[in-house]
C-alpha positions as CSV (number, residue, x, y, z in Angstrom):
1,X,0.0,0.0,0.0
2,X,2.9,2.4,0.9
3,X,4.8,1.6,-2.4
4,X,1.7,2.2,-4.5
5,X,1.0,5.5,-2.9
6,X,4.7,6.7,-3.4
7,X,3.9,5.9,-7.2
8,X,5.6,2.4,-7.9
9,X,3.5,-0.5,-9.5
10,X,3.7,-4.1,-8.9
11,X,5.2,-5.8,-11.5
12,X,5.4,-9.4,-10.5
13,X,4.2,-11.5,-7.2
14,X,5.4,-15.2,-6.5
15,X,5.0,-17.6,-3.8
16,X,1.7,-16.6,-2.5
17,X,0.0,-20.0,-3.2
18,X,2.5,-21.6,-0.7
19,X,2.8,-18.7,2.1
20,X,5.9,-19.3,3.8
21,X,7.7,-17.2,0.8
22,X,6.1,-14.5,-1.0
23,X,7.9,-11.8,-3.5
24,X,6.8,-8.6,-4.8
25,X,9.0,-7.1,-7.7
26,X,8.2,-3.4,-7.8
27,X,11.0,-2.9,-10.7
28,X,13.8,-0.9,-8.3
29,X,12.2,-2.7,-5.2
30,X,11.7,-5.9,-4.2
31,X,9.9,-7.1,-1.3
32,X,10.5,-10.6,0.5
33,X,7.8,-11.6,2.8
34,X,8.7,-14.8,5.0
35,X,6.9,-17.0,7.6
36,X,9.3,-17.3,10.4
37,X,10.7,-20.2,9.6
38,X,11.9,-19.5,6.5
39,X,13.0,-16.0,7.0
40,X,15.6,-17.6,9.5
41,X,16.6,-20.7,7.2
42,X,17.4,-18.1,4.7
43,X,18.7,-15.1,7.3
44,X,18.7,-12.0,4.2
45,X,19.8,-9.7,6.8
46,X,23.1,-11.7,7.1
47,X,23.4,-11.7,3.1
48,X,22.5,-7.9,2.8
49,X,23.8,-6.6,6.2
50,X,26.0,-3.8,4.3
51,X,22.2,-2.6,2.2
52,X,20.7,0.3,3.4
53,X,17.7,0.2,5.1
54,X,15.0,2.6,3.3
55,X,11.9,3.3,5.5
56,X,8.3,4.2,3.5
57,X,8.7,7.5,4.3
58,X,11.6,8.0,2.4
59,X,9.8,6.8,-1.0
């Protein structure tokens, strides 16, 4: 809702028949929803600890 009020348009969405994974590919941003489990199996803060964090308000 946030993204599609700062103007961007969702391009793509996967996972969301399983749940536990589900992708949003605004072109410049993508958005990685997890259940918990999976979010720590695959730990993305680890693998993009050095990315900067962008908050809503700064769209």
């Amino acid at each position: 809702e946030e993204l599609h009020k700062a103007g961007y348009v969702l391009k793509q969405r996967e996972g969301q028949a399983s749940g536990s994974w589900v992708l949003l590919d605004f072109g410049d941003i993508i958005v990685h929803v997890f259940d918990r489990e999976n979010r720590l199996f695959y730990d993305l803060e680890r693998i993009w600890k050095d990315g900067k964090i962008i908050n809503s308000e700064e769209l």
